[in-house]
N, C-alpha and C positions, 0 to 999 in steps of 0.2 A: 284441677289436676291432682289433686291427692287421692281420687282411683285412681289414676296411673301411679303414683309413685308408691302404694300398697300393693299394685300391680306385680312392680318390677321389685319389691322390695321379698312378695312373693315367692316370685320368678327365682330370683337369689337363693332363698332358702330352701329352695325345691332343690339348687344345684348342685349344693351345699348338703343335702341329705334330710334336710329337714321339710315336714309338710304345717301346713297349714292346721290350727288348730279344730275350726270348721272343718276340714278335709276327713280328719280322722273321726271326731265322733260325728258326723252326719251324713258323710257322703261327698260324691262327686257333684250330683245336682244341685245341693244346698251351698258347697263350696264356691260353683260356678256363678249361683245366684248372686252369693256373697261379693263376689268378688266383681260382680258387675253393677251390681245395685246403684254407686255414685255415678256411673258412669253415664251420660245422657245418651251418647253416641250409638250405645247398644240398646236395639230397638226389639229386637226381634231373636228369644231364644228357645229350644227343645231340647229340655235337660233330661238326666237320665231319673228314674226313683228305684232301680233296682240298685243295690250295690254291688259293687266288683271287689277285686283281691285289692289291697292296699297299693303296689305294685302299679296295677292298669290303673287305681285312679288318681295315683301321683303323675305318672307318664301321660295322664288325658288331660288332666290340672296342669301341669307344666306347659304342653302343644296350646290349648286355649291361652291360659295367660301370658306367654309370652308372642301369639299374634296378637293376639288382643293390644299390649303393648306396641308390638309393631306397627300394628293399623293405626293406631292414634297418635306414635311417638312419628312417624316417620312418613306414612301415608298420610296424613290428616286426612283421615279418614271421618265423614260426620253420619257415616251410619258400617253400622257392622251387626251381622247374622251371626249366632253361636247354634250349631248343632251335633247332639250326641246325639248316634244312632246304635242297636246294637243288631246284626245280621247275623244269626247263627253264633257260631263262635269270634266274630270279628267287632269290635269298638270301634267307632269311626265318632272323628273329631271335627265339624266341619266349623272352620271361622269364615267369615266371608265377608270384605269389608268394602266400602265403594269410597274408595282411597286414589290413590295419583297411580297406581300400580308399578309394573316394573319389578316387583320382587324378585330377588337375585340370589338363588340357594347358592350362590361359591362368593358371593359379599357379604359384608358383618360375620357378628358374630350371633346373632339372636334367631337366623334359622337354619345356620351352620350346627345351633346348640341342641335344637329342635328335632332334624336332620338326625342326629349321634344317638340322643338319647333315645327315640322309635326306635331306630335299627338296631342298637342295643337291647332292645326290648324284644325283637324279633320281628316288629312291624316297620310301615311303608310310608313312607311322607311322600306328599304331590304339593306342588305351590303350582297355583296354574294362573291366568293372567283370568277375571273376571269380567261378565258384558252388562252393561255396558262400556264399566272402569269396574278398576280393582284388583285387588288380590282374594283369590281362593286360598286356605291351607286347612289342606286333609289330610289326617292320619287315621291311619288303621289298625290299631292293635289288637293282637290276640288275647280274647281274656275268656276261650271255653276251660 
């Protein structure tokens, strides 16, 4: 459990204004690698190797690491999918975990926080319920 509690320790300091030290000189992919590495559960990920504005890649760092968080802390979840894609001008953040599902954007506080932070960015959060179990959580931020 001390990738999760790096995790959320993260997750914090993202909310708090602070990024990750990975995050700034290496990138979003390198950060995401980082931050998943101890984790067994995460099997399967498509990171980005372009860079973005500091901005999209703290707001795509924050959306991962705190599903990522969520799918393990609350779904025990024993497998999760991490996907950055980028489509024209749009970032999309795909976690996807095969967890107990149920995720509740108007419960907690951790995709309430999630939630704020994209639309404050000018982008779209989806939580969608995953098949065969799970939770889906996609974000789409603008970073042309």
């Amino acid at each position: 459990m001390v990738g999760l509690r790096d995790a959320v320790s993260q997750v914090r300091a993202l909310a708090e204004g602070g990024a990750p030290p990975v995050l700034v000189t290496d990138g979003l992919g390198a950060a995401l690698a980082h931050l998943v590495r101890p984790l067994d559960v995460v099997t399967q990920t498509r990171l980005p190797e372009r860079r973005h504005s500091a901005e999209v890649e703290e707001t795509a760092f924050f959306v991962a690491s705190e599903a990522i968080a969520n799918a393990v802390k609350h779904a025990g979840a024993d497998h999760i999918e991490i996907a950055v894609e980028e489509t024209g001008s749009v970032l999309t953040v795909i976690v996807t975990d095969e967890g107990v599902g149920g995720a509740d954007l108007r419960l907690g506080t951790g995709l309430r926080g999630i939630t704020e932070r994209v639309a404050a960015f000018g982008g779209l959060l989806v939580v969608r319920e995953a098949r065969p179990r799970g939770t889906v959580v996609e974000a789409s931020l603008p970073c042309g």
